[in-house]
C-alpha positions as CSV (number, residue, x, y, z in Angstrom):
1,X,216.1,193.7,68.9
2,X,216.5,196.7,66.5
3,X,218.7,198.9,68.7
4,X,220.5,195.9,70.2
5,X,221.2,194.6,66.3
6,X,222.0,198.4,65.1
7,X,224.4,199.2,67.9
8,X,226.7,196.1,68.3
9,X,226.6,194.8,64.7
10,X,226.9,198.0,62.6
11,X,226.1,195.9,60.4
12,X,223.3,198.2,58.3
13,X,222.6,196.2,55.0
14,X,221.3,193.4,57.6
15,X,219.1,195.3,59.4
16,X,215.1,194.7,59.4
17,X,213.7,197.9,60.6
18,X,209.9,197.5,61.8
19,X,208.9,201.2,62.6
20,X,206.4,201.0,65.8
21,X,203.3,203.2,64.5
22,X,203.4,207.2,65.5
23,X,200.2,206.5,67.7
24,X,201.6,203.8,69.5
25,X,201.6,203.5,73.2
26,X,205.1,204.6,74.7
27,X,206.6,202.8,77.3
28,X,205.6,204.0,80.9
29,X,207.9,206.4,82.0
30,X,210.5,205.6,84.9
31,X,211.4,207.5,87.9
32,X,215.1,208.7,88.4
33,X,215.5,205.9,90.9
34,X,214.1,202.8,88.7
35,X,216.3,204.4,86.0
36,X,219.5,204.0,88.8
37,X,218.3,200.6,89.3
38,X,218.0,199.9,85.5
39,X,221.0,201.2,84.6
40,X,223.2,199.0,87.6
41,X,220.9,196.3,86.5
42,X,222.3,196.7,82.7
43,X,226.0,197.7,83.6
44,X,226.2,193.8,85.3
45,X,224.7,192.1,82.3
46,X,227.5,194.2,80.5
47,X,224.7,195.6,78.3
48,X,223.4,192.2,76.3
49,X,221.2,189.5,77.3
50,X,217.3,189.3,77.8
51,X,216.9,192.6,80.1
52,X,218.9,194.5,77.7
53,X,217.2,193.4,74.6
54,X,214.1,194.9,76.5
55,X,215.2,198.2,77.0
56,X,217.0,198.4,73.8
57,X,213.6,198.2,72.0
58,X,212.2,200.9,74.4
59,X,214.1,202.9,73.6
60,X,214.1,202.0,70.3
61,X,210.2,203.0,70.2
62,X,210.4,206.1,72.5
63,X,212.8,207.7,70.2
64,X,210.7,206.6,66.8
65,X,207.5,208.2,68.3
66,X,209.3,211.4,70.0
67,X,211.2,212.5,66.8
68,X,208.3,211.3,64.2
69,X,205.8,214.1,66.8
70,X,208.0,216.1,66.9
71,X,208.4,216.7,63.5
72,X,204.7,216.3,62.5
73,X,204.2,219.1,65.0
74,X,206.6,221.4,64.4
75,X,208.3,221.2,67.6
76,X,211.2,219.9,66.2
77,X,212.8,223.1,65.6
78,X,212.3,224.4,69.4
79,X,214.0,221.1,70.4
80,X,216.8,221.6,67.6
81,X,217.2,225.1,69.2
82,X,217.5,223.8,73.1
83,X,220.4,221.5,71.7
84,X,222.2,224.2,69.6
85,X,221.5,222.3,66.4
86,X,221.1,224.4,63.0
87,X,217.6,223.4,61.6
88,X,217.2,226.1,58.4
89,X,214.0,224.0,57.4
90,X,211.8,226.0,54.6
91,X,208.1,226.5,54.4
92,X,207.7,223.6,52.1
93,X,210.0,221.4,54.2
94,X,208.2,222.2,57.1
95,X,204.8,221.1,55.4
96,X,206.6,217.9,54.2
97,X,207.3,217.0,57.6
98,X,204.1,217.7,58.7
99,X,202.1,215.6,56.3
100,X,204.4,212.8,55.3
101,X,204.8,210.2,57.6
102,X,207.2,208.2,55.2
103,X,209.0,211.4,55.0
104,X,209.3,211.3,58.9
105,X,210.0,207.4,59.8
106,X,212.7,207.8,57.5
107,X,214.5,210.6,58.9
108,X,214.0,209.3,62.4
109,X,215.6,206.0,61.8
110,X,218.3,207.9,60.3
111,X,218.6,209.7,63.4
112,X,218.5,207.0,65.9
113,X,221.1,204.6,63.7
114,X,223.3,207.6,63.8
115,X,223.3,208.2,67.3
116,X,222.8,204.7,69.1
117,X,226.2,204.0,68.7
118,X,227.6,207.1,70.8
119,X,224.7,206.4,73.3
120,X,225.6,202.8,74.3
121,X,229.5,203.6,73.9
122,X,229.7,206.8,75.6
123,X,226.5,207.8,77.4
124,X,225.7,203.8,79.2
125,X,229.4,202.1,78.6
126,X,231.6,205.0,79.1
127,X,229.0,206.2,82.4
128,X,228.3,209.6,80.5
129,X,224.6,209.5,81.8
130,X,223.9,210.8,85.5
131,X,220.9,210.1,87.2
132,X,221.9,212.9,89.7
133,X,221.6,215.5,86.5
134,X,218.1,215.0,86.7
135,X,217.2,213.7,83.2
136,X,216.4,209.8,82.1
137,X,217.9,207.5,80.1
138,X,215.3,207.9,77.4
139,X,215.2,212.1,77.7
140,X,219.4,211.6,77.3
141,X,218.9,209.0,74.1
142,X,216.3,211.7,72.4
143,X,218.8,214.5,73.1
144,X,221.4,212.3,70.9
145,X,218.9,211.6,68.5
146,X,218.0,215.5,67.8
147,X,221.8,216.3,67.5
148,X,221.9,213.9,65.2
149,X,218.9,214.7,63.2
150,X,220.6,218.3,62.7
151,X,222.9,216.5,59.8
152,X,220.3,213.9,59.2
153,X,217.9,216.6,58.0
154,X,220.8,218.8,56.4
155,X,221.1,216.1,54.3
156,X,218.0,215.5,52.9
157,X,217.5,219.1,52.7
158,X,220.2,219.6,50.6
159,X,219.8,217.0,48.1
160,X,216.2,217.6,47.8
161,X,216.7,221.5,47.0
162,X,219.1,220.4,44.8
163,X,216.6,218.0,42.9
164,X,213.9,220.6,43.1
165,X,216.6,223.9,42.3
166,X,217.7,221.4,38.7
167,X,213.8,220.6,37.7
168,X,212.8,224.1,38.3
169,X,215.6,225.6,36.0
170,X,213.9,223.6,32.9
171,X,212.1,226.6,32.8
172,X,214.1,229.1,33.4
173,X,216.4,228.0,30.9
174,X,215.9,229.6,27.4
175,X,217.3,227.4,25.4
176,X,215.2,224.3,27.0
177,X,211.7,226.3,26.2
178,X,211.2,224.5,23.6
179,X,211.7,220.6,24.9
180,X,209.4,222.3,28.2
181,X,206.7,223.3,25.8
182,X,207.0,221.3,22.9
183,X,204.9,223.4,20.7
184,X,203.0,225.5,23.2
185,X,205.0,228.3,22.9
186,X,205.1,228.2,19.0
187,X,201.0,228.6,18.6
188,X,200.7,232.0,17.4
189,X,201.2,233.0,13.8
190,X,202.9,236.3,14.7
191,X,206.5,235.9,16.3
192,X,206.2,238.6,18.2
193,X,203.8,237.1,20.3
194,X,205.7,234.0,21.0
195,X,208.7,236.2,22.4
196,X,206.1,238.0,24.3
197,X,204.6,234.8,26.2
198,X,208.3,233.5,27.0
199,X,209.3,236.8,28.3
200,X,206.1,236.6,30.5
201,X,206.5,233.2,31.4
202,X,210.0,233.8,32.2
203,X,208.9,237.0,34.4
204,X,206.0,234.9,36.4
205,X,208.8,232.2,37.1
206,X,211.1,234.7,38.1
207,X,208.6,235.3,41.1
208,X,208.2,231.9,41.9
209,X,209.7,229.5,44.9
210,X,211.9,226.4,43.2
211,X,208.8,224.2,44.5
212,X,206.7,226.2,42.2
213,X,208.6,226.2,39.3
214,X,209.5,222.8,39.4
215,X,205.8,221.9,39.8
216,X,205.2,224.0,36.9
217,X,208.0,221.7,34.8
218,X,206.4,218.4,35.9
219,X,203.1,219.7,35.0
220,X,203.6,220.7,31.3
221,X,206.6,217.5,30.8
222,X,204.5,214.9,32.7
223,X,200.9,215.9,32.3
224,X,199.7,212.4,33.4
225,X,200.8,213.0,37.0
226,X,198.4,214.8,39.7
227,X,199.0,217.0,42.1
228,X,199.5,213.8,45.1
229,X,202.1,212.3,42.7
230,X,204.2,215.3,41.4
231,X,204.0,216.3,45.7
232,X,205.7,212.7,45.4
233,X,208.3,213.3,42.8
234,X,209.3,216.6,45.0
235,X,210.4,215.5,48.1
236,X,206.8,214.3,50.1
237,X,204.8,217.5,48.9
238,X,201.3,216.7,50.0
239,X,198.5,217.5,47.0
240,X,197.7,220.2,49.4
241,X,201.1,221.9,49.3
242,X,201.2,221.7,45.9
243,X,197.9,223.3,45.0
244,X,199.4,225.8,48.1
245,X,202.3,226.6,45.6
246,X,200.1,227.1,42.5
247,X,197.6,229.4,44.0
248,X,200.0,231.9,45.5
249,X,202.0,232.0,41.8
250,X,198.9,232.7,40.2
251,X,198.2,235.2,43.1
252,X,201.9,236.4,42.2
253,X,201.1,236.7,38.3
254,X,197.5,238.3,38.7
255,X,200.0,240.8,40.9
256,X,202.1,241.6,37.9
257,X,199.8,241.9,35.8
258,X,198.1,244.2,37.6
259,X,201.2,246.6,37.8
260,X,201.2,246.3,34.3
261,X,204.9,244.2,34.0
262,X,203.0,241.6,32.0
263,X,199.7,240.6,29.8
264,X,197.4,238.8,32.0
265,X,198.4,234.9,31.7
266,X,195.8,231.9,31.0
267,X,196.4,229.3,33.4
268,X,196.9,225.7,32.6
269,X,194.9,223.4,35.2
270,X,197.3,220.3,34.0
271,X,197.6,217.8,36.9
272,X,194.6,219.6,39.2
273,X,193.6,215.5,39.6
């Protein structure tokens, strides 16, 4: 079984996740007492063998769905905040969690790999879990899990900002203008005007979320892509996150020019696919 494999191997590169399906069926939950029972039952098998091949895949599949709902739901955060775990998720994080499933299975796993092995060592081996506190086997295996997703998710937040914070500078970066808009910013006859639409690119950009800008950069550097594949390129951005970003930077640049800080801009409906 998955868990059994994960736990007593560590032996990652060999392991053939199969990721049970968020609307699976869990397994039925069991009282305090059948946990006692289970958990005696386990502790004389020494943990291995048929029975605990079962319940490793249980839990295996409990955790998968719990973490994977809780993510797609938002709940995730109130659970990171019962177990004191920092979860600094931004608004376009959020909506990658919410509406990418790939996004989720993956983090999960993650989760679960990293804290199986303290659970069987510490919380079943070592006799950490105590029926008499009032909470299961499987409610005490999530709790590891969501500690564990804290630097799971940390992770994958930081390297994805950092992908997203590099593509977005493309623009911001003068001396890159040129290789962003090969041509496009050259198209008027009087100089002036060129400087003019850079400084008001530059000032719309200056407004804009990293997602944004780096939407922007993929737009006008890979015009073949559409919105569901640059969402792809950024992280798990759905098509509806990205047109999310777009509207409220052109609701940001209709806002200054408005106050007058810049001409009003013509928008580019590259990758609107």
């Amino acid at each position: 079984m998955v868990l059994l494999k994960m736990i007593n191997s560590g032996d990652e590169a060999e392991l053939k996740v199969e990721i049970p399906s968020e609307n699976g069926e869990d397994p039925p939950p069991l009282t305090l007492e059948q946990d006692r029972q289970l958990y005696d039952e386990l502790l004389r098998a020494e943990f291995c063998g048929p029975r605990y091949d079962v319940f490793a895949q249980d839990v295996w599949t409990y955790g998968i769905h719990t973490l994977t709902a809780w993510m797609r739901t938002g709940a995730i955060a109130q659970h990171c905040y019962r177990y004191n775990v920092v979860f600094d998720a931004s608004e376009a994080e959020l909506s990658i969690l919410a509406r990418t499933s790939e996004v989720r299975e993956a983090l999960a796993v993650d989760s679960i790999t990293a804290a199986a092995p303290r659970f069987l060592e510490r919380s079943l081996r070592g006799g950490e879990w105590n029926p008499d506190k009032g909470a299961s086997m499987l409610t005490f295996f999530v709790g590891g899990c969501v500690m564990a997703f804290g630097d799971i998710f940390k992770t994958w937040s930081r390297k994805r900002r950092r992908e997203v914070k590099l593509m977005a500078s493309g623009l911001l970066n003068s001396s890159d203008l040129e290789a962003v808009f090969p041509g496009q910013l050259s198209l008027f006859d009087d100089p002036a005007e060129t400087i003019a639409s850079r400084d008001t690119l530059r000032r719309i950009l200056g407004e804009a979320t990293p997602e944004a800008a780096a939407i922007c950069t993929l737009m006008l550097r890979r015009p073949e892509l559409n919105q569901r594949e640059i969402g792809a390129v950024l992280g798990g951005m759905s098509a509806r996150a990205v047109e999310g970003q777009l509207r409220r930077l052109r609701s940001t640049a209709r806002g200054l020019a408005a106050s007058g800080k810049i001409s009003r801009p013509q928008f580019c409906e590259a990758g609107r696919r």
